[in-house]
MIDOTI-463943 format. One record per residue (C-alpha): residue number from 0; x, y, z. Coordinates in pm, whole numbers, plus 50000, padded with zeros to 5 digits. Each point is the difference from the previous one (the first is absolute). Last residue first. Layout:
BEGIN
NUM	X	Y	Z
...
***
This chain:
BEGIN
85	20028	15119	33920
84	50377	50103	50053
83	50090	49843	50324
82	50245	49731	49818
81	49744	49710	50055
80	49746	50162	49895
79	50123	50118	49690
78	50107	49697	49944
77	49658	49825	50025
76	49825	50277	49815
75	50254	49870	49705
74	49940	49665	50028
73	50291	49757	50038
72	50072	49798	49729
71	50048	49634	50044
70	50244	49812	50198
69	50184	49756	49727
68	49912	50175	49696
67	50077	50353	50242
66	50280	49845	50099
65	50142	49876	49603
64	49877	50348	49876
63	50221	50206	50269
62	50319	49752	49996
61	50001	50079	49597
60	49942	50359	50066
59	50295	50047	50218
58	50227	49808	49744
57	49901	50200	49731
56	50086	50322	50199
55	50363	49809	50131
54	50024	49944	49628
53	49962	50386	49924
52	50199	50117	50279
51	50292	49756	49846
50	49953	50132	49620
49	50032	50394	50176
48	50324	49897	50184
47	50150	49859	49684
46	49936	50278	49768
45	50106	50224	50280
44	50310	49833	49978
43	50009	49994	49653
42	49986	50346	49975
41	50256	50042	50268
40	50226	49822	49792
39	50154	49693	50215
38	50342	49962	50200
37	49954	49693	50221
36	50136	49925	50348
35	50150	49724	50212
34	50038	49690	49749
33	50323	49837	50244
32	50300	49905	49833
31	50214	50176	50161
30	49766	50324	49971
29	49847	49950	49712
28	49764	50285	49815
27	49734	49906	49778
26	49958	50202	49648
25	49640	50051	49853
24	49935	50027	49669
23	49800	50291	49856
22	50270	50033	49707
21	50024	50397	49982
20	49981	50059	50410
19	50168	49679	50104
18	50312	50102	49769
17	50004	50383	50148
16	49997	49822	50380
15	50276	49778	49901
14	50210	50286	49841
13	49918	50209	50333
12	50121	49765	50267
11	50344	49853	49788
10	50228	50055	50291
9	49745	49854	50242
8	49854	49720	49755
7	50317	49828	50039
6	50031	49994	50343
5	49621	49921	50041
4	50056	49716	49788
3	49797	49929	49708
2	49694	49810	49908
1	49794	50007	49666
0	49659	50000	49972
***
C-alpha cells in the first residue's frame, strides 16, 4: 500500500481509483500525516469482509468445542426443555 495525501489524491481522484482497480493495491490517504482513509477495489473489499466473517465463524466454533470439552454437551430433550419447545 502506498500512502498519499488527501490534497494530492483530490486532483488526481479518478487516476488513483483506475490504478487500484487494475493493480488490486490499496492506496492510504494522509491527512497531515495522519493514515485516515483507504481507497480499495470493491472486490477486494468484499474479499476482505467475507475472509473476516469466515474467521469470526472459526473462531465461534473453536470457543463452542473448547466449552462443551470443558462443560459437556447438553442433551437435546434438555434444550428443548429448557427453551419451551419439548
Amino acid at each position: 500500500m502506498r500512502d498519499l495525501p488527501v490534497s494530492v489524491a483530490r486532483s488526481r481522484f479518478d487516476e488513483i481509483v483506475d490504478g487500484v482497480r487494475a493493480r488490486h493495491e490499496a492506496v492510504v490517504l494522509t491527512l497531515r500525516g495522519c493514515r485516515v482513509a483507504t481507497v480499495i477495489d470493491a472486490d477486494d473489499l468484499e474479499r476482505l469482509t467475507q475472509a473476516a466473517e469466515n474467521l469470526a465463524g472459526l473462531e465461534a466454533a473453536d470457543a463452542a468445542r473448547a466449552e462443551i470439552a470443558e462443560h459437556g454437551a447438553i442433551p437435546w430433550d434438555e434444550l428443548n426443555a429448557d427453551l419451551g419447545l419439548a
